[in-house]
N, C-alpha and C positions, 0 to 999 in steps of 0.2 A: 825434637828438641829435648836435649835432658837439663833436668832439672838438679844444681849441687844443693845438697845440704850442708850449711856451715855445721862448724861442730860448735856448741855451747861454751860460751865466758860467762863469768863469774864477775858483774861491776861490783868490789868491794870499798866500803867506808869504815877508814881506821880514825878512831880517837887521837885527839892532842886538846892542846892544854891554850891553844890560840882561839879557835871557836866557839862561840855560845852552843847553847843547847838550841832557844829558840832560829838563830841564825843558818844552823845545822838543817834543822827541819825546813827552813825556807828555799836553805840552797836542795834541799832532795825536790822540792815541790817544784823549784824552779826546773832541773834540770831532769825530772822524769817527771814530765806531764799525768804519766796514768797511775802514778802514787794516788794515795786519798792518804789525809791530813793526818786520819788515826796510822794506818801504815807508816809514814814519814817518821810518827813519834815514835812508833815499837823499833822500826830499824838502828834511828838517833839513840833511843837509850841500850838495846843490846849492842850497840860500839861504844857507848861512852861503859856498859860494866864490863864487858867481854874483851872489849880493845879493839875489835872489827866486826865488822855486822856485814853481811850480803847484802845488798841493795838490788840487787835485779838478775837474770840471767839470760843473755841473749847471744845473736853472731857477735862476732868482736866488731865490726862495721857500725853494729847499734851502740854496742856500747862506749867505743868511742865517740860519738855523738853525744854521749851521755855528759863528757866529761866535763 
């Protein structure tokens, strides 16, 4: 049996001007279980200074489940 490897995505979170800060963090908690709370806050605020922040990297398979 061979085994593929996907190749690596990038789930990224871009700022706007519609979301809370705390709402932000809840929806990362909600939609990636293995966040921890402080993690959810560093990713939320380097997208709200930076404009996009990484949130995770995995197959694209995962990361659509993310969305």
């Amino acid at each position: 049996m061979t085994t593929i490897t996907l190749p690596p995505y990038a789930v990224m979170l871009h700022n706007d001007e519609v979301n809370s800060m705390d709402g932000v963090v809840h929806a990362l908690l909600l939609c990636v279980p293995e966040l921890e709370p402080e993690d959810a806050v560093v990713i939320m605020l380097a997208a709200h200074e930076d404009g996009v922040a990484r949130v995770i990297v995995c197959p694209v398979e995962v990361g659509r489940a993310h969305v």
